[in-house]
LOZAVEX-146055 format. One line per 4 residues: number of its first residue (from 0); for each residue x negated, y negated, z negated of N, C-alpha, C. Coordinates in nm, 3 decimals, always signed. Each point is the difference from the previous one (the first is absolute). Layout:
NUM> X/Y/Z/X/Y/Z/X/Y/Z | ...
END
This chain:
0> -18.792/+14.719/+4.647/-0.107/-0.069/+0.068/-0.006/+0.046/+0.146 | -0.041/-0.108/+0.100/+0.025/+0.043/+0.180/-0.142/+0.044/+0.004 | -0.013/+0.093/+0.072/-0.062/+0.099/+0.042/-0.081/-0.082/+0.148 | -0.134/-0.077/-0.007/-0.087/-0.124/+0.042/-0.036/+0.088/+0.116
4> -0.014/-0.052/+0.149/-0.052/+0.040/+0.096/-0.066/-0.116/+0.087 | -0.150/-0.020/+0.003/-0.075/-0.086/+0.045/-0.030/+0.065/+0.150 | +0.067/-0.111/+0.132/-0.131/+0.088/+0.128/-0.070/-0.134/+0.027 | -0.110/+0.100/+0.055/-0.129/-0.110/+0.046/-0.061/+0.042/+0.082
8> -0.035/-0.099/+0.087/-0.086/-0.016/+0.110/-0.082/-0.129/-0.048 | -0.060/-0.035/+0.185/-0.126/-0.146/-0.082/+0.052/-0.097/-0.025 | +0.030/-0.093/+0.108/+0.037/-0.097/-0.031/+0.124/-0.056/-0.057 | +0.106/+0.115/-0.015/+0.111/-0.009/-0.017/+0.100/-0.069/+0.048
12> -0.031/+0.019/+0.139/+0.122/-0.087/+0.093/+0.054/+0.071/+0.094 | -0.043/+0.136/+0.008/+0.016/+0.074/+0.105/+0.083/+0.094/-0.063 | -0.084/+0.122/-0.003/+0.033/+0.162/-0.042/+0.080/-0.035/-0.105 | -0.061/-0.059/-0.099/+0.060/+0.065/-0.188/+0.157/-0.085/+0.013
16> +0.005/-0.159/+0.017/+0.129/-0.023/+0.004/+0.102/+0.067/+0.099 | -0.069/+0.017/+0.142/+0.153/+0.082/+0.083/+0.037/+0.160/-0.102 | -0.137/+0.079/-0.097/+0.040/+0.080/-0.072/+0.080/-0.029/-0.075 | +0.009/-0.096/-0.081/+0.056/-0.035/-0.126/+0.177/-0.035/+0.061
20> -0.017/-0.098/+0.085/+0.155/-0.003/+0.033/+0.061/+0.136/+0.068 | -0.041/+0.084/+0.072/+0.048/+0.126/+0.040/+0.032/+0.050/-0.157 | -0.101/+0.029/-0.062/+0.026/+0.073/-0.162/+0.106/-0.090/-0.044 | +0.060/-0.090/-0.075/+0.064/-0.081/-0.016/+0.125/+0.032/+0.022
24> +0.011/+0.007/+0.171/+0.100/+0.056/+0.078/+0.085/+0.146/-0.043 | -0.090/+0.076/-0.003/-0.042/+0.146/-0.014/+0.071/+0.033/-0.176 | -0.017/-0.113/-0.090/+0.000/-0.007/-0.137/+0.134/+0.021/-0.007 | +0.058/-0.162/+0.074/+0.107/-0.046/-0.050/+0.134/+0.111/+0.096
28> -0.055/+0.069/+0.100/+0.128/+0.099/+0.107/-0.016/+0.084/-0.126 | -0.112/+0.039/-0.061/+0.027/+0.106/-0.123/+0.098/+0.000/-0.113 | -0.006/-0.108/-0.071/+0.084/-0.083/-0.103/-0.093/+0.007/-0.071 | -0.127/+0.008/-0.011/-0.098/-0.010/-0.093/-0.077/-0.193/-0.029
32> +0.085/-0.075/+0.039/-0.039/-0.150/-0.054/-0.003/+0.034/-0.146 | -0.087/-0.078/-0.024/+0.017/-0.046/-0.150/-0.081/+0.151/-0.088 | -0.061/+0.095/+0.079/-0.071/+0.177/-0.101/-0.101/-0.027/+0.055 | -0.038/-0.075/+0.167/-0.115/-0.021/+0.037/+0.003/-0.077/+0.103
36> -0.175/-0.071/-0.045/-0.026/-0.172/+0.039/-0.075/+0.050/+0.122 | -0.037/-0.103/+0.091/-0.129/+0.015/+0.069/-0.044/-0.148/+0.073 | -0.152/+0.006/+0.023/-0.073/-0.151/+0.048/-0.098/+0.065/+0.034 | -0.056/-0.116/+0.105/-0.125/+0.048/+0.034/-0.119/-0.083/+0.002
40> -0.099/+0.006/+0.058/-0.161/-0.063/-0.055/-0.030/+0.041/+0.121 | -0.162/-0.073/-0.025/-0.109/+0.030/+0.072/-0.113/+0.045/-0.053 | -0.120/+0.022/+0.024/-0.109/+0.086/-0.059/-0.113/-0.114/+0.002 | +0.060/-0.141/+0.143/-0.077/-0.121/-0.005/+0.037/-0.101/-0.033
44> -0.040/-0.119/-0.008/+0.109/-0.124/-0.032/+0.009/-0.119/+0.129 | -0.058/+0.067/+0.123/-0.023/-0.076/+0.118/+0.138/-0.100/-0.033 | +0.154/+0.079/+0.038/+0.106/-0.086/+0.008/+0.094/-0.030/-0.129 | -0.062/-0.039/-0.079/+0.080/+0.023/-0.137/+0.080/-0.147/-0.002
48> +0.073/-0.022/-0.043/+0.122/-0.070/+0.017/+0.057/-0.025/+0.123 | -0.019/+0.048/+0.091/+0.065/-0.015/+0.143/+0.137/+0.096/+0.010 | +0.072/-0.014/+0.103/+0.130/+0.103/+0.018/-0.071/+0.087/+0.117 | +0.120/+0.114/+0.021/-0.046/+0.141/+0.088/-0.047/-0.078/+0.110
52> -0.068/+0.039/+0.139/-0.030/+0.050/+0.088/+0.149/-0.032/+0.071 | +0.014/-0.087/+0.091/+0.123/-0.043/+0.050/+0.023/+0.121/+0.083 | -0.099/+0.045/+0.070/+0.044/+0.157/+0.026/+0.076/+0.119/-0.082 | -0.027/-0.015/-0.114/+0.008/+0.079/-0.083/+0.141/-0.023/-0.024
56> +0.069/-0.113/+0.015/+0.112/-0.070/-0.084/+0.071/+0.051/+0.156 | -0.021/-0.061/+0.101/+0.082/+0.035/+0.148/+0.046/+0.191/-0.032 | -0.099/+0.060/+0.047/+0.024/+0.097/-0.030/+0.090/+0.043/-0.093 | +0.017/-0.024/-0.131/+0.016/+0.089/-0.119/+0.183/-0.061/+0.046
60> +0.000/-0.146/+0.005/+0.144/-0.088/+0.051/+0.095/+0.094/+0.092 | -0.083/+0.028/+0.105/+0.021/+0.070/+0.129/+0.084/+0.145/-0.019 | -0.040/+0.056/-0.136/-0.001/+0.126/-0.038/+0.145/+0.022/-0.091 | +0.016/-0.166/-0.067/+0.064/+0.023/-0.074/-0.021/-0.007/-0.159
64> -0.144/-0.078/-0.016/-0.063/+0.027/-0.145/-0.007/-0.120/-0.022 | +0.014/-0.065/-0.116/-0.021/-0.103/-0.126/-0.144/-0.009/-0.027 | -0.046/-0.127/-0.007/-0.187/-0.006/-0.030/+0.028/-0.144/-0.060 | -0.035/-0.033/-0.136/-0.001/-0.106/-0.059/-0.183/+0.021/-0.064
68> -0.096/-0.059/+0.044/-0.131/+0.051/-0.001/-0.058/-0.098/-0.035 | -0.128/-0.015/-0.081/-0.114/-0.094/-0.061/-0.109/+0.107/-0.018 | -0.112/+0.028/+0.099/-0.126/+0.067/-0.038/-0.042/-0.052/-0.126 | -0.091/+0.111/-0.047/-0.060/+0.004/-0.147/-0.110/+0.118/+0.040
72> -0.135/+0.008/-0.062/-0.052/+0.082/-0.039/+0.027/+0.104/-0.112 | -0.045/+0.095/-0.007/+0.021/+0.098/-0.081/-0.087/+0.007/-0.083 | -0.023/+0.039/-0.133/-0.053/-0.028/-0.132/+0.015/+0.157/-0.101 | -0.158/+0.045/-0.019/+0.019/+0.083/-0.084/+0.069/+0.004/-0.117
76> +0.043/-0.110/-0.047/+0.069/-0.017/-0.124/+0.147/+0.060/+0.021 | +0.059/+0.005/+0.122/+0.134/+0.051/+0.022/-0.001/+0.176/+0.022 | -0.079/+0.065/+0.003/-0.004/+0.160/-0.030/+0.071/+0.043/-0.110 | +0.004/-0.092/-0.100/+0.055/+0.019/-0.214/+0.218/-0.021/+0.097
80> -0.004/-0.090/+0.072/+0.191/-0.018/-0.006/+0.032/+0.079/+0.140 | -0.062/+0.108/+0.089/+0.043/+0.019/+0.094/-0.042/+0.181/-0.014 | +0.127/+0.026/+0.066/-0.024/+0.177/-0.021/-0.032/+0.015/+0.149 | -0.016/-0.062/+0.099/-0.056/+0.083/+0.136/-0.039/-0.147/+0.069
84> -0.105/+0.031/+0.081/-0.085/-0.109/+0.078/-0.003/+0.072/+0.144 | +0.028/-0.051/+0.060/+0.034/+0.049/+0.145/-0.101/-0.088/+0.105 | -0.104/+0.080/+0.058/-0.133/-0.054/+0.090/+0.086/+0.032/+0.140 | -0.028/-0.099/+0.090/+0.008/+0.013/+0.168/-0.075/+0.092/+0.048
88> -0.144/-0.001/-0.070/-0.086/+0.068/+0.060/-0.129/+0.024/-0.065 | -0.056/+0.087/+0.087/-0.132/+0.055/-0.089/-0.078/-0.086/-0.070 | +0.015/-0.102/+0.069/-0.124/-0.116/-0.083/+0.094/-0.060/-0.051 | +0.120/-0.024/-0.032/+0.069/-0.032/-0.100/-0.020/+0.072/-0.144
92> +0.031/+0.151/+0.040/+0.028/+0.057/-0.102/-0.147/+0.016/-0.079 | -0.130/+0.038/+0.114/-0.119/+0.011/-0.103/-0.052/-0.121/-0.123 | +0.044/-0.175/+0.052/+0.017/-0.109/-0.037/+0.041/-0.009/-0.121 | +0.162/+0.070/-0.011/+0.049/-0.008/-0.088/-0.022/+0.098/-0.147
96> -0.030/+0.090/+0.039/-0.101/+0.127/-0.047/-0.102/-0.080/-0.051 | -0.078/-0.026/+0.057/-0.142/-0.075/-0.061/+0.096/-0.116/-0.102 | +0.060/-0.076/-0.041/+0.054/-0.050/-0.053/+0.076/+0.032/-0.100 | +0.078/+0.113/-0.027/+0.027/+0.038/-0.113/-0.075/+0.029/-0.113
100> +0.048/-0.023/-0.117/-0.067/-0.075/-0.083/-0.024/+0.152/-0.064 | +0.090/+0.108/+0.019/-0.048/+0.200/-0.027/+0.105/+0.067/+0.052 | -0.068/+0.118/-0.020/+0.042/+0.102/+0.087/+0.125/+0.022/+0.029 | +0.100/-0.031/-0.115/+0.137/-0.017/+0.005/+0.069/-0.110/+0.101
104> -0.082/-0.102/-0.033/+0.057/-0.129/+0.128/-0.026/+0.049/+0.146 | -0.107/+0.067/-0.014/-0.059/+0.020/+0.176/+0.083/+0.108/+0.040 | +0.055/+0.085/-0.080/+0.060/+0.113/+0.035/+0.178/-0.074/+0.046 | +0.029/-0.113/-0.002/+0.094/-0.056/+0.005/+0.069/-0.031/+0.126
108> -0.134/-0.006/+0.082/-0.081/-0.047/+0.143/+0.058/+0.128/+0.143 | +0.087/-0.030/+0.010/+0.055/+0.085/+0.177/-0.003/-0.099/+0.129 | -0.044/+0.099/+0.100/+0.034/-0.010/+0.123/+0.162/-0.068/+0.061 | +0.040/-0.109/+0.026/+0.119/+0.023/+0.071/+0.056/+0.134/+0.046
112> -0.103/+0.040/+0.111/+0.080/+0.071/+0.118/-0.026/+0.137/-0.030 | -0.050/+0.014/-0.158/-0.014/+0.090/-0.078/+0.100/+0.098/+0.029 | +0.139/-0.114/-0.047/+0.168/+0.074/-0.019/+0.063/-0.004/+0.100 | -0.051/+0.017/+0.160/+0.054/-0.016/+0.084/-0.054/+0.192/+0.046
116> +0.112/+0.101/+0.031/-0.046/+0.109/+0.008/-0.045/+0.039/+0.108 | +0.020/-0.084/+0.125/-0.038/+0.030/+0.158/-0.132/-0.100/+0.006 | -0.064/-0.038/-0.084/-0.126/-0.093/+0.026/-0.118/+0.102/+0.014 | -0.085/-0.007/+0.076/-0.109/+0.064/+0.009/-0.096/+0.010/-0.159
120> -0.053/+0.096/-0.032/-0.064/+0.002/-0.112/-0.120/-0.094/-0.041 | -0.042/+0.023/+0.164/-0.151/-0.062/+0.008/-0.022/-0.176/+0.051 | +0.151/-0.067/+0.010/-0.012/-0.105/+0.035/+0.144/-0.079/-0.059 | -0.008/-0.001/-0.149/+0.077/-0.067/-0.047/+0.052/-0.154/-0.029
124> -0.128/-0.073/+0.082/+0.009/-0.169/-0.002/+0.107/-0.053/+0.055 | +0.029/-0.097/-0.016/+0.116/-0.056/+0.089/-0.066/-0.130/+0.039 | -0.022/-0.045/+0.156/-0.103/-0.059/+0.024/+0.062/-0.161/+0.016 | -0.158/-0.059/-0.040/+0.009/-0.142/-0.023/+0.065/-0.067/+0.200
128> +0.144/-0.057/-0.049/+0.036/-0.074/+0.096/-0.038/-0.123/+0.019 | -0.107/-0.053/-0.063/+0.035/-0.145/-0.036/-0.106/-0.071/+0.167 | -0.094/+0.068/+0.082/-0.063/-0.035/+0.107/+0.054/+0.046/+0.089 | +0.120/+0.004/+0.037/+0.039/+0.071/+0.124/+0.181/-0.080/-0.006
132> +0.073/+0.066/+0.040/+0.111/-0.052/+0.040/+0.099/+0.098/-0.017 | +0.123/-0.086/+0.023/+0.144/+0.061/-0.097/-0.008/+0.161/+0.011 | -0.060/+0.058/+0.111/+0.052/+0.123/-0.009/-0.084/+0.080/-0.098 | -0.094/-0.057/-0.035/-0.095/+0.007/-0.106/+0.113/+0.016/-0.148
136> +0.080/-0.076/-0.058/+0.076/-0.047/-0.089/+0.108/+0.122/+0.029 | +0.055/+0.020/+0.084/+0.139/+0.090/+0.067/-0.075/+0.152/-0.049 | -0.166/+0.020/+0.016/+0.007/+0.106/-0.062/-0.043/+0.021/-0.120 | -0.041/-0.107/-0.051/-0.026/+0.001/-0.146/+0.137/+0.031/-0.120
140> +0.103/-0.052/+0.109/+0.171/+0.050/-0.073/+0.010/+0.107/-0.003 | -0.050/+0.075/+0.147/+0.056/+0.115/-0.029/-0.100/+0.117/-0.074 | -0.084/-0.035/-0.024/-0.063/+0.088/-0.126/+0.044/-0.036/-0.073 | +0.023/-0.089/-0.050/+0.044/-0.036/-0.139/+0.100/+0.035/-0.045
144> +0.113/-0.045/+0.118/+0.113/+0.123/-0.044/+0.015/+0.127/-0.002 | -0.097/+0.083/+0.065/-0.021/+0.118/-0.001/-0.054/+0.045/-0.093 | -0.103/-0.062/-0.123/-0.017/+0.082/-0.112/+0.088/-0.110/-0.121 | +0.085/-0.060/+0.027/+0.105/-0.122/-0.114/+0.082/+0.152/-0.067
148> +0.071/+0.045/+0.101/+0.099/+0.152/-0.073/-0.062/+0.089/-0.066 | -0.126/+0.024/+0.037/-0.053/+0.077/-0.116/-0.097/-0.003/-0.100 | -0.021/-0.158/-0.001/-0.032/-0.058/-0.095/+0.077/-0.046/-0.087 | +0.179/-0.017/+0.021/+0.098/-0.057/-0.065/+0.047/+0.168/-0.089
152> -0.025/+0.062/+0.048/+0.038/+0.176/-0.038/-0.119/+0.035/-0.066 | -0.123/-0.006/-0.056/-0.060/-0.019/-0.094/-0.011/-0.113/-0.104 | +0.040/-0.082/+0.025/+0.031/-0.101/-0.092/+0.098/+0.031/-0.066 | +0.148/+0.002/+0.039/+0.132/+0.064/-0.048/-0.063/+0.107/-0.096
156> -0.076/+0.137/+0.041/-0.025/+0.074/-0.092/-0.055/-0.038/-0.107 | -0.099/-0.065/+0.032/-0.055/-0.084/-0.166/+0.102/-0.088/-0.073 | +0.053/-0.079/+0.095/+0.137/-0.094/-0.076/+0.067/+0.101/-0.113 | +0.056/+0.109/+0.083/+0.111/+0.060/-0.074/-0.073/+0.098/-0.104
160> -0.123/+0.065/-0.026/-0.095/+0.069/-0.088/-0.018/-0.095/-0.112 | +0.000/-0.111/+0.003/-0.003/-0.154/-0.112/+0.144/+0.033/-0.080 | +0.109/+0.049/+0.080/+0.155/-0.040/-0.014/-0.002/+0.146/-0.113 | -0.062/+0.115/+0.010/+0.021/+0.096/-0.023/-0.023/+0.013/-0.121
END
């Protein structure tokens, strides 16, 4: 069974998909396709059936990343098929917290920039690009790739602890 990794932000056109295709990325340089999945959500349903944030898509293109995207809200019912839920940010993650259905689901619930080891302790958000402009997006990559490696290196450890 693949080892489920949900990220989320709000509306899901921004943060969680440029996460998800970096992770993706990150998966498949590993050889880990096919031990572990990942998608992402929102916490609202403002843009739900729409595609990314054409910013979001320039950027990620620009970089070198794959984004095949359809927003969706996120649903307590998916805590039972997913072993880690990955928040943008504080009011992501408290959101999603308030939403788990117990203590086990909420405990499921990390920071992105959690696994990024040079991130400040006290300011782990990765901030909403979606009112401002590309360079807004340019740094939303690069957090993201900055905690993707060591979020892919705790994942791996759980992958291979399953294998054991």
């Amino acid at each position: 069974m693949a080892y489920r990794v949900c990220f989320v932000c709000t509306g899901n056109i921004c943060r969680s998909p440029m996460a998800e295709a970096v992770f993706h990325a990150r998966v498949a340089d590993a050889g880990l396709d096919g031990l572990v999945e990942a998608d992402s959500a929102g916490t609202d349903g403002w843009h739900e059936g729409e595609g990314a944030d054409p910013r979001t898509v320039t950027v990620l293109a620009e970089n070198g990343y794959d984004l095949d995207h359809t927003a969706r809200r996120f649903h307590s019912s998916w805590f039972s098929r997913l072993d880690l839920v990955i928040a943008l940010d504080a009011g992501h993650l408290r959101a999603l917290r308030r939403l788990a259905p117990t203590e086990r689901d909420a405990a499921k619930v990390r920071l992105l920039r959690s696994y990024d080891p040079a991130a400040d302790p006290s300011d782990l958000d990765v901030p909403d690009p979606y009112y401002g402009g590309v360079d807004g997006f340019e740094r939303c990559l690069e957090m993201v790739e900055a905690a993707s490696s060591g979020l892919l290196a705790a994942v791996r450890e759980q992958v291979e602890g399953r294998a054991a």
